[in-house]
DSSP file (Angstrom, degrees, kcal/mol; ACC not computed):
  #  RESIDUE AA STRUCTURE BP1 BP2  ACC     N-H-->O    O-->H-N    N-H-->O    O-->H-N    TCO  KAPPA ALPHA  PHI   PSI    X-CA   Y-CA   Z-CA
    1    1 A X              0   0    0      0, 0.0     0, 0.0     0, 0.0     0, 0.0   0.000 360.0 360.0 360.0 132.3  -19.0    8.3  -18.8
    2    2 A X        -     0   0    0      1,-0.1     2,-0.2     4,-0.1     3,-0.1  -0.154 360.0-130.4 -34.3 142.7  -17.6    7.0  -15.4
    3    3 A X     >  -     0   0    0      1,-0.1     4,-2.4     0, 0.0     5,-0.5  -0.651  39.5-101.8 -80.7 153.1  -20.5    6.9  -12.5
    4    4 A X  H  > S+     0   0    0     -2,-0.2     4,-2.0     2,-0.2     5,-0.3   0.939 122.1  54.7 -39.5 -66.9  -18.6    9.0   -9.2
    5    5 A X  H >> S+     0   0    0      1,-0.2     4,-1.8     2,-0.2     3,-0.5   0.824 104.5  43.7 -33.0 -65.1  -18.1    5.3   -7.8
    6    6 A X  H >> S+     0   0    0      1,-0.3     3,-2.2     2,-0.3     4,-1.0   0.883 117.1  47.7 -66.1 -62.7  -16.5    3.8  -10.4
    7    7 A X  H 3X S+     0   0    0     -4,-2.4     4,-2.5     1,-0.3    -1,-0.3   0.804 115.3  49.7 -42.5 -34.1  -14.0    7.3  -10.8
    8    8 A X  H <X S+     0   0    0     -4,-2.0     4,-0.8    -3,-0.5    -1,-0.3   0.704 110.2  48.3 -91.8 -10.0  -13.6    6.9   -7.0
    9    9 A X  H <X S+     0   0    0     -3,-2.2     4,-2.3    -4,-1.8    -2,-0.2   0.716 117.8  43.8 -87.9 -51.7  -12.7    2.9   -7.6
   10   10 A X  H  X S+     0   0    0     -4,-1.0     4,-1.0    -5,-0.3     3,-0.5   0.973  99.7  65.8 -91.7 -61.5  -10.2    4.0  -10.4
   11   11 A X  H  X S+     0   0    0     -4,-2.5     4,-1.4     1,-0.3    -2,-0.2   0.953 110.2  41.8 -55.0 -54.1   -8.9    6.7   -8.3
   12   12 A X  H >X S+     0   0    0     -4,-0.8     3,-2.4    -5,-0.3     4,-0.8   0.985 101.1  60.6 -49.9 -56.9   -7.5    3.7   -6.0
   13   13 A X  H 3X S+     0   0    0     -4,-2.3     4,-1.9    -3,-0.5    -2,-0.2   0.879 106.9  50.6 -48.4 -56.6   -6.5    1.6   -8.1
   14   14 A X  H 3X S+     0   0    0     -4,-1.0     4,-0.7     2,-0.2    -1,-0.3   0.469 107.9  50.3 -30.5 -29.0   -4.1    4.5   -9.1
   15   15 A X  H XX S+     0   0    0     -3,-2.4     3,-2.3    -4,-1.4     4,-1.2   0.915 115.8  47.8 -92.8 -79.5   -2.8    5.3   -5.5
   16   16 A X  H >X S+     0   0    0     -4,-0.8     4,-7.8     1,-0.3     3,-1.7   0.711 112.7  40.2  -9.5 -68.6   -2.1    1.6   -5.1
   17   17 A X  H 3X S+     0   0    0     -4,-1.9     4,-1.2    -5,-0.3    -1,-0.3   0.796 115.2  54.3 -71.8 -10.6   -0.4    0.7   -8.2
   18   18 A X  H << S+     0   0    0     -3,-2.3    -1,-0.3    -4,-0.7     4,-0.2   0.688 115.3  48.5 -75.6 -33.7    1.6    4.3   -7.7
   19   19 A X  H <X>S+     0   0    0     -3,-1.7     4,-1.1    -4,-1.2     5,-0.5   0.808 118.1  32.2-101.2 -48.4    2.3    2.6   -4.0
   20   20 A X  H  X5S+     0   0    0     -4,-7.8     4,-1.2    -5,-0.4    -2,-0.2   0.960 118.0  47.3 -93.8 -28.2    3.5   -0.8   -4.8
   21   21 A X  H  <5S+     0   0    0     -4,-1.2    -1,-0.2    -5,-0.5    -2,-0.2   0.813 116.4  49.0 -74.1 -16.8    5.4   -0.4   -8.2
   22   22 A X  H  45S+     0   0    0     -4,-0.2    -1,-0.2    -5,-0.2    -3,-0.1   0.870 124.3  26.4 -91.8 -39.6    7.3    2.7   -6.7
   23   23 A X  H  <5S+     0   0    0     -4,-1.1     3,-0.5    -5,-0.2    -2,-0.2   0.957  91.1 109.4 -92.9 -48.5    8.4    1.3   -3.4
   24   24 A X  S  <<S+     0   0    0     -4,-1.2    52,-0.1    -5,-0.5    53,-0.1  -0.028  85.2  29.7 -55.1 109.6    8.6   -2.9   -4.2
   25   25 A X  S    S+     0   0    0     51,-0.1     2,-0.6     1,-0.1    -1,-0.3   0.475  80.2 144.1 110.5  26.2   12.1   -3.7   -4.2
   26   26 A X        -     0   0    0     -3,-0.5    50,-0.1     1,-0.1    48,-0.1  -0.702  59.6-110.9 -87.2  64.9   13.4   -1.2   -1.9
   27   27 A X        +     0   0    0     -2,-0.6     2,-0.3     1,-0.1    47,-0.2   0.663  49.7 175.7   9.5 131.5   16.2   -2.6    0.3
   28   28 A X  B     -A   73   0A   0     45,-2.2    45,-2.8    34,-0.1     2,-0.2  -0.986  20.1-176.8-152.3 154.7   14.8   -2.9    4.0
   29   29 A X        -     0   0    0     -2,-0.3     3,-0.3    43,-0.2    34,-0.1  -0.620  46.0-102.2-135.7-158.0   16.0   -4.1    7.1
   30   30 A X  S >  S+     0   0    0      1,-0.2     3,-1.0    -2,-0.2     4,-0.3   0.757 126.0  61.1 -90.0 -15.0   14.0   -4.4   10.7
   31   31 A X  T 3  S+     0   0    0      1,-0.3    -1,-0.2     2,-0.1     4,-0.2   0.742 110.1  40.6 -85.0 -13.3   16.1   -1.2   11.6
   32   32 A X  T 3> S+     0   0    0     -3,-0.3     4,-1.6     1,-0.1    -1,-0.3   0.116  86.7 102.4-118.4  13.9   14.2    0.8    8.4
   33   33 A X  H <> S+     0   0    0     -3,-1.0     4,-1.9     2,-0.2    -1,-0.1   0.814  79.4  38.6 -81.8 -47.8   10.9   -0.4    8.8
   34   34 A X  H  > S+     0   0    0     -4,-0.3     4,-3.0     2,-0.2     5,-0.2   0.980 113.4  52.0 -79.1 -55.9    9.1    2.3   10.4
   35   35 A X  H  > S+     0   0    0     -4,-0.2     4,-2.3     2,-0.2    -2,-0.2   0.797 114.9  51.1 -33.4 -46.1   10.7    5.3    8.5
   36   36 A X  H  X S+     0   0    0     -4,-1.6     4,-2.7     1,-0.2    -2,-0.2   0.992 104.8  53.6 -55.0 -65.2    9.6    3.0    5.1
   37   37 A X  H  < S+     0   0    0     -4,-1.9     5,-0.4     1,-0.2     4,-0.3   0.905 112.1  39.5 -49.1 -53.0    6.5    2.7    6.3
   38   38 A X  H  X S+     0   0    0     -4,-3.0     4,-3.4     1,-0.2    -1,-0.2   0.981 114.6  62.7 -63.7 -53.6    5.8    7.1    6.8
   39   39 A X  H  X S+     0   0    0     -4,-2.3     4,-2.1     2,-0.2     3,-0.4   0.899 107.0  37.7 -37.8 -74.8    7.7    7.4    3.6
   40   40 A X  H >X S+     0   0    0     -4,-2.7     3,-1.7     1,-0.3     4,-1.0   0.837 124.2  33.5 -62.8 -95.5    5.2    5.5    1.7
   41   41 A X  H 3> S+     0   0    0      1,-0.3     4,-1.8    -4,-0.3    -1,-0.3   0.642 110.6  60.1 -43.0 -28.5    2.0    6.5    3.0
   42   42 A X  H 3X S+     0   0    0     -4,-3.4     4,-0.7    -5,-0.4    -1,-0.3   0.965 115.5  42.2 -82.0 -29.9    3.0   10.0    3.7
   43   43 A X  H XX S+     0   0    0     -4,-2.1     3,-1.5    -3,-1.7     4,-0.8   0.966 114.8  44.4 -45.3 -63.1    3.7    9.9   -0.6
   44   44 A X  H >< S+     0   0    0     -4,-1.0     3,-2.8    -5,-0.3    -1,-0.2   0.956 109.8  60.5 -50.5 -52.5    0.6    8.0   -1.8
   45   45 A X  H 3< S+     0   0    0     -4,-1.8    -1,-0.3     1,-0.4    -2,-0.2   0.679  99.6  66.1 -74.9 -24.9   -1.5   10.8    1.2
   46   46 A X  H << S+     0   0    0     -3,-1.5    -1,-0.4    -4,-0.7    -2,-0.2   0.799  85.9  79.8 -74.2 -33.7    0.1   13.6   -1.4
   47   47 A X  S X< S-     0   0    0     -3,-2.8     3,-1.8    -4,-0.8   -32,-0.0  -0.077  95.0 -68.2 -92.5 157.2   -2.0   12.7   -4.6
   48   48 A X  T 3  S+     0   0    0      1,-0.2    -1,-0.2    38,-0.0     3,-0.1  -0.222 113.2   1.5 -43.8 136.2   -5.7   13.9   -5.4
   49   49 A X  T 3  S+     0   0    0      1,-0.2    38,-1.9    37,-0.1     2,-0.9   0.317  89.0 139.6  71.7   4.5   -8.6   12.6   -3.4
   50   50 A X  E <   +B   86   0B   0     -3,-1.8    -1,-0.2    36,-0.2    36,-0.2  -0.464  20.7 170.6 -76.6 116.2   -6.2   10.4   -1.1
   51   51 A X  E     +     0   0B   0     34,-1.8     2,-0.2    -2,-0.9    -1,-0.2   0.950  57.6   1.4 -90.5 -48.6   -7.6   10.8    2.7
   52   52 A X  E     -B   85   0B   0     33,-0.6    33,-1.9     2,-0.0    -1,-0.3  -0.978  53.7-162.9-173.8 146.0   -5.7    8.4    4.5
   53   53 A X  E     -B   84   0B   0     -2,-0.2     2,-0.5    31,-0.2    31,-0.2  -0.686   2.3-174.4-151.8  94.1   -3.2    6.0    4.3
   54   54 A X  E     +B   83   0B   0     29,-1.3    29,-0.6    -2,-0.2     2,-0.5  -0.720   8.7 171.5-122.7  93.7   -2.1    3.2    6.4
   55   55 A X  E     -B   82   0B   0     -2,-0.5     2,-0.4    27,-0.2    27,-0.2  -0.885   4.7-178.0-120.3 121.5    1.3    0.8    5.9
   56   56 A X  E     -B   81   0B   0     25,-3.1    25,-2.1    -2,-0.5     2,-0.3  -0.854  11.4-154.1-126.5 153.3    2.3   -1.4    8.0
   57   57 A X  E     -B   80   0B   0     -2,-0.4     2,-0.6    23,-0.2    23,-0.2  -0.904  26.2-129.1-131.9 141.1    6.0   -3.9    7.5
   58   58 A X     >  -     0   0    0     21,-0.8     4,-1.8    -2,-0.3     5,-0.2  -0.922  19.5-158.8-104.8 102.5    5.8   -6.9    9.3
   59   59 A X  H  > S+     0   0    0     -2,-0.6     4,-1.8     1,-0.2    -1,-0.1   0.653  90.0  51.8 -54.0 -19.5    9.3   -6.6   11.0
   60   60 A X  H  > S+     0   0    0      2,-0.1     4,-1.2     3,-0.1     5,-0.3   0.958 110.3  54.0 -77.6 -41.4    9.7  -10.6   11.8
   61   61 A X  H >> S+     0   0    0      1,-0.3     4,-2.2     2,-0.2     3,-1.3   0.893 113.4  39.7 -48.4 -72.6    8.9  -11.1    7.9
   62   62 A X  H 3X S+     0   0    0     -4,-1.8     4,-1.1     2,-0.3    -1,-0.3   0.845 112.9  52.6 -41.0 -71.5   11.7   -8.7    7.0
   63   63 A X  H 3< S+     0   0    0     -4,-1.8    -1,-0.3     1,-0.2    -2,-0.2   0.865 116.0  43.7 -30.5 -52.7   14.1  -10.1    9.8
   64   64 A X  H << S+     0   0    0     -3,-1.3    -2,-0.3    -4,-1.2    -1,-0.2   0.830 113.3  51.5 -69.3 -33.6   13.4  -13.9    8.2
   65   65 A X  H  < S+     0   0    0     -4,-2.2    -1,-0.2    -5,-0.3    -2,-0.2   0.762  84.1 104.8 -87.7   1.8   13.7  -12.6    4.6
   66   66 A X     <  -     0   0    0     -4,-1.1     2,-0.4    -5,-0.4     7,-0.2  -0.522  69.2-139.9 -66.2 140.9   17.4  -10.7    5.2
   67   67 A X    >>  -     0   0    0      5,-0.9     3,-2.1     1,-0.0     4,-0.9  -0.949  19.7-136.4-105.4 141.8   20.0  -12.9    3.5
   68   68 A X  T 34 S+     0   0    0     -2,-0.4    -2,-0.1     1,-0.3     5,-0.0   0.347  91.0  80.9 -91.5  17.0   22.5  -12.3    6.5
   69   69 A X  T 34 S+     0   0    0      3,-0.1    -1,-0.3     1,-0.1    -3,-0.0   0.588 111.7  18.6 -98.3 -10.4   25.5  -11.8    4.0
   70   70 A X  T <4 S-     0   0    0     -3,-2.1    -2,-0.2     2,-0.2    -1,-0.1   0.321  96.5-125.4-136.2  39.3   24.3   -8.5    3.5
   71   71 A X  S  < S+     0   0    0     -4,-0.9     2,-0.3     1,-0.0    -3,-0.1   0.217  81.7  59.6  77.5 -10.8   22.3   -7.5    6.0
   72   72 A X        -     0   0    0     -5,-0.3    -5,-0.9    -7,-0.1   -43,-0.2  -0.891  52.4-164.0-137.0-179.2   18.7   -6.2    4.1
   73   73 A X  B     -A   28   0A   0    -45,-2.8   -45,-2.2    -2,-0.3     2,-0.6  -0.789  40.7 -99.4-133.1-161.1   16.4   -8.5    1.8
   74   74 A X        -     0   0    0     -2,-0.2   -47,-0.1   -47,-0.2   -50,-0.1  -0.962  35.4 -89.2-137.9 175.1   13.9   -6.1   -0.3
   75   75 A X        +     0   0    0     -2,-0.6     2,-0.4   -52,-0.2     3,-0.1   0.273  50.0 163.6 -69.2 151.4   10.1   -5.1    0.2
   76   76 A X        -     0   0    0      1,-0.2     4,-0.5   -52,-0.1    -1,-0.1  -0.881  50.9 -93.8-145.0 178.2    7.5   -7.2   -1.3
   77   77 A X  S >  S+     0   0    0     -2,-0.4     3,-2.9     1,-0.2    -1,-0.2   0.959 117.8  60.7 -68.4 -72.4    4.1   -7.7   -0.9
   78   78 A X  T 3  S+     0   0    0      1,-0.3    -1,-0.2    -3,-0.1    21,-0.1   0.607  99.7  64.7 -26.1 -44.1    4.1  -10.5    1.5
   79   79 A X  T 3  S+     0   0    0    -18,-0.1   -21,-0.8   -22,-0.0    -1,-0.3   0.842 104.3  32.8 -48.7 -59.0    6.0   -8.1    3.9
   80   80 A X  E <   -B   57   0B   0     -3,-2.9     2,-0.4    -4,-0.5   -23,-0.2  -0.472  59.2-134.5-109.9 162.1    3.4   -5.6    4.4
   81   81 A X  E     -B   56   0B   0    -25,-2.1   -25,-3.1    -2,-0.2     2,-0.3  -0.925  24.5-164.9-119.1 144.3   -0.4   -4.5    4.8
   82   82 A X  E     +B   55   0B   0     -2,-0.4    15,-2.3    15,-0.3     2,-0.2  -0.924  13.4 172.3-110.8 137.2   -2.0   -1.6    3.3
   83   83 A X  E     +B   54   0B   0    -29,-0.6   -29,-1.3    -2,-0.3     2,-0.3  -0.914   4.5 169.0-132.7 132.3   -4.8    0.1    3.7
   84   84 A X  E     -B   53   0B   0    -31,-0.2    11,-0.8    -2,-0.2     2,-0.3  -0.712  20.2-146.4-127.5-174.8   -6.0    3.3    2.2
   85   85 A X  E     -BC  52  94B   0    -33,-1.9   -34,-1.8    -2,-0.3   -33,-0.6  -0.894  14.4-159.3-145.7 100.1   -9.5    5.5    2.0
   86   86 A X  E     -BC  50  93B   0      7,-1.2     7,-3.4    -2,-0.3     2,-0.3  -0.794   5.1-162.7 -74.5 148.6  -10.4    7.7   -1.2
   87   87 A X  E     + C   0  92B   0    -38,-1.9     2,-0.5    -2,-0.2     5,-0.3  -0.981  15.8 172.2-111.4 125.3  -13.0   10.6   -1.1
   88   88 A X  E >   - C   0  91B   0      3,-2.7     3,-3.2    -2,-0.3   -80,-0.1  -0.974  66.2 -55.7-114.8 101.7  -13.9   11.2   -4.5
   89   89 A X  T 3  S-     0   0    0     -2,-0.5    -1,-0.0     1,-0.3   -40,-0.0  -0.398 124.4 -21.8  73.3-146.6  -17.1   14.0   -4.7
   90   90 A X  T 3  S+     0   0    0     -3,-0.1     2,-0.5    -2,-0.1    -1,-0.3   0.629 117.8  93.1 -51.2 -21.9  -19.4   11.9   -2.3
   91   91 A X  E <   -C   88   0B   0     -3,-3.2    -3,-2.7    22,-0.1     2,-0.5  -0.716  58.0-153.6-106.1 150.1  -18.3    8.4   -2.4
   92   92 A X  E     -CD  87 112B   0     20,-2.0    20,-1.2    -2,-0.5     2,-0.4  -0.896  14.6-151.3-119.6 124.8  -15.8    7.2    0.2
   93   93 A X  E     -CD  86 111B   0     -7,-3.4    -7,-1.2    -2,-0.5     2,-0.5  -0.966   6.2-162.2-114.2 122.2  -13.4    4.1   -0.8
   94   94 A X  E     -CD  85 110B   0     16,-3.0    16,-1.3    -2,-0.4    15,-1.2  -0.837  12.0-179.6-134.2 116.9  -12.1    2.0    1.1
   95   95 A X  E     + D   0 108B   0    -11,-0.8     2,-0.3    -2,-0.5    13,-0.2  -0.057  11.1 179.0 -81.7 149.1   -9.2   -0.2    0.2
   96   96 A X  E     - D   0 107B   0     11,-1.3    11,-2.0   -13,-0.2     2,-0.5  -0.955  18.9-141.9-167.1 162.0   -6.8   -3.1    1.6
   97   97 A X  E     + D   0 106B   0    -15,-2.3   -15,-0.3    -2,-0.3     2,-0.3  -0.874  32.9 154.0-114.5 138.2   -3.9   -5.0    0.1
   98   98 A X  E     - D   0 105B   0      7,-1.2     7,-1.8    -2,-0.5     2,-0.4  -0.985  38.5-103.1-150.2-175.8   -3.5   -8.6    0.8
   99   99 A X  E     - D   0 104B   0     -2,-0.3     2,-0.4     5,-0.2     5,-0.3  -0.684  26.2-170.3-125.0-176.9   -2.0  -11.6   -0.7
  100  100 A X  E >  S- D   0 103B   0      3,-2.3     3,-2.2    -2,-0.4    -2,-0.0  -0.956  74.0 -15.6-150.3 111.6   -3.7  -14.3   -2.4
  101  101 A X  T 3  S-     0   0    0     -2,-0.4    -1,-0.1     1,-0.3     3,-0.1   0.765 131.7 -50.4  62.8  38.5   -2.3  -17.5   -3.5
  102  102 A X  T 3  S+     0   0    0      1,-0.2     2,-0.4   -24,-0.0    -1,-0.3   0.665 119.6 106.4  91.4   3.6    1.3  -15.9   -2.9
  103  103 A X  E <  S-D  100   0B   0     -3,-2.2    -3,-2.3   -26,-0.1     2,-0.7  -0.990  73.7-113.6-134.5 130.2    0.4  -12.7   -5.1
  104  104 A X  E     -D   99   0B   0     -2,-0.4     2,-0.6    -5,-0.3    -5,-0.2  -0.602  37.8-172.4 -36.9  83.6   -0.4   -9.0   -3.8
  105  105 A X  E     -D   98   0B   0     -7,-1.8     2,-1.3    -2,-0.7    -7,-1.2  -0.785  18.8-143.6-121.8 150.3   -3.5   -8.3   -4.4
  106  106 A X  E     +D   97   0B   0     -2,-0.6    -9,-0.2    -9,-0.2   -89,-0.0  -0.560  30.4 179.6 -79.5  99.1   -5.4   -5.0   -4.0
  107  107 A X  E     -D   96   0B   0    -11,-2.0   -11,-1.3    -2,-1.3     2,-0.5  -0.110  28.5-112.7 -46.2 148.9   -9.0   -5.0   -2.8
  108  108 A X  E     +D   95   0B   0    -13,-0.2   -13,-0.2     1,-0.1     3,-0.1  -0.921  21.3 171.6 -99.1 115.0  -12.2   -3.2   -1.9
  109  109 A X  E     -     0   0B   0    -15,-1.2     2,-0.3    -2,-0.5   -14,-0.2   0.832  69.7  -8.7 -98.0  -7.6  -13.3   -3.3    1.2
  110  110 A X  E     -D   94   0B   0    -16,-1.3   -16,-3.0     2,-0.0    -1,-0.3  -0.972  40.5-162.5-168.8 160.7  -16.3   -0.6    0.9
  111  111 A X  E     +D   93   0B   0     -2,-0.3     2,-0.3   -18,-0.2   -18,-0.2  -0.872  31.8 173.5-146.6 115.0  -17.7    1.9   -1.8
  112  112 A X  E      D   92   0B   0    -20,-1.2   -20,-2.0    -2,-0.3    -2,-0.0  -0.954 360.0 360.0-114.0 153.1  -20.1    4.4    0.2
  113  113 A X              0   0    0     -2,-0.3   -22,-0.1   -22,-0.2    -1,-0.0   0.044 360.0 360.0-122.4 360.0  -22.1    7.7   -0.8
């Protein structure tokens, strides 16, 4: 049986991978950036134990990655930060996305009771 942490550790992962495999590859430009950004967090903020949830698109990134023959390029990791917070029962998670040798990866930045 799971300890609370470890269910509150799994409950992230879940919001994550729910966050970047549903949006990555989503046509963006600098002009859609903010709208993306509520989209996605206000989704992931819908699922169980999800408190809060914070995505931010780096609008020069976005600008540099448009191929300018059609005007949008699409979302990646590299584009963005995430952060989110599960409460699962007592323990509080707290999460961040960054990238690592070129790859998105999702992190822990605290596990508290």
């Amino acid at each position: 049986m799971a300890t609370t942490a470890e269910q509150a550790c799994f409950e992230a992962g879940i919001k994550f991978g729910s966050l970047y495999h549903q949006f990555a590859g989503t046509p963006i430009s600098p002009h859609s950036t903010r709208s993306l950004e509520q989209a996605m967090a206000e989704s992931i903020e819908n699922q169980p134990f999800c408190t809060s949830v914070t995505v931010e698109i780096d609008d020069e990134k976005v600008a540099d990655a448009i191929d300018h023959t059609n005007g949008y390029t699409e979302l990646t990791g590299s584009l963005m930060e995430v952060t989110m917070q599960i409460e699962y029962e007592d323990v509080v998670v707290t999460t961040r996305m960054e990238m690592e040798n070129g790859y998105p990866l999702m992190k822990l930045e605290s596990v508290t009771q």
